[in-house]
N, C-alpha and C positions, 0 to 999 in steps of 0.2 A: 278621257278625263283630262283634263285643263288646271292646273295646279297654278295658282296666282297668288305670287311672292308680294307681298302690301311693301311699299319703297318707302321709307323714311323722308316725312316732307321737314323741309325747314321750314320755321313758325316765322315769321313773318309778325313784327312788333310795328304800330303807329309810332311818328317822331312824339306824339302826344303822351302815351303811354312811357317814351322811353326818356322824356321830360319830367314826367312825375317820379320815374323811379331814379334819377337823378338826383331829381330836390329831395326826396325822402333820405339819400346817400349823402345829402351835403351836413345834414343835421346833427347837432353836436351830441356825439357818445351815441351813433349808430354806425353797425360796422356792415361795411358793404355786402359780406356773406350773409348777413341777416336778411340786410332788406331782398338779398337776390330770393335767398330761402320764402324769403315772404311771398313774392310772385312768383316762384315757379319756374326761376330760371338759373344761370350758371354765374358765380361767382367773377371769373373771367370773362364771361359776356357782358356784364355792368362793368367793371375795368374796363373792357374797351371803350361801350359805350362812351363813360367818363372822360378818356384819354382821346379820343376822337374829337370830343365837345371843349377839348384846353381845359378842364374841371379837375382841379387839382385830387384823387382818393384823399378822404379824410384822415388816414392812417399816416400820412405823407405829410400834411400842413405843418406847417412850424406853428403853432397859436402857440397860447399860452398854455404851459405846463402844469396841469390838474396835481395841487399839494393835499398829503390827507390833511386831517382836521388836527388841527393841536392837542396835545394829550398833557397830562401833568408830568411832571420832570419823573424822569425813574430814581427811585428810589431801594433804598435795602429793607425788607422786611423779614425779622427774624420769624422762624420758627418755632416751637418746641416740641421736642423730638420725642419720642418716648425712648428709654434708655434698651438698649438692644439684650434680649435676653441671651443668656447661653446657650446653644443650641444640644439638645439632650440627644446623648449618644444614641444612635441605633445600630443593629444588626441589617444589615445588607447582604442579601443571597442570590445570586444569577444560577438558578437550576434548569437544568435542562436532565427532564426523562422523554425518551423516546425520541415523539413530535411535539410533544410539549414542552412551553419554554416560561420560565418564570421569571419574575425579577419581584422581590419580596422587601421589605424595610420592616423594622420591628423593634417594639421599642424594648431598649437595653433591661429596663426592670421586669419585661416578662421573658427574659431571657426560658426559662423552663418551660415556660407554656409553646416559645418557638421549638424548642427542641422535641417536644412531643408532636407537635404539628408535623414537621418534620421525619421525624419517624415514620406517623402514620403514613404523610403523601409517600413515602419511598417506600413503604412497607408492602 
């Protein structure tokens, strides 16, 4: 039995092909991993390519520096709040029976009705 390991060829690009993905990289607001993404090849193989050919990466140009769009001056804009209430007492219990573990909040004016609850869980 004859076991045949397949060798990893290198691909082999036209200077034609490798011209077009060039001029597609020179173009304003495309980033060179895109267009590599785009054909099918490696981000540092269009780098060199570039760098081979004196073709400055786009990321690298000095141009002109892209400003966002004018907005109107900031200003203060008041709110109105709604007035913060008092917050109403509760009962807070951390029980633990057994394996069981509780953490309970309960509001103050049923204070009785906790304590019957209460009773019964522990009863």
């Amino acid at each position: 039995m004859d076991v045949v390991i397949p060798r990893r060829r290198r691909r082999r690009h036209s200077e034609a092909f490798k011209q077009s993905v060039i001029s597609a990289c020179s173009s304003p607001g495309v980033s060179v991993a895109g267009v590599a993404l785009a054909n099918e090849l490696n981000a540092n193989q269009v780098r060199r390519w570039l760098r081979e050919r004196g073709v400055e990466p786009p990321s690298r140009r000095g141009g002109e520096a892209v400003s966002p769009a004018p907005t109107a001056e900031p200003r203060f804009v008041p709110l109105a709040l709604a007035p913060e209430a008092e917050p109403k007492p509760v009962i807070r219990l951390d029980v633990q029976r057994g394996a069981a573990r509780l953490k309970l909040e309960w509001p103050i004016e049923a204070a009785d009705a906790c304590g019957a609850w209460l009773r019964q869980w522990l009863a």
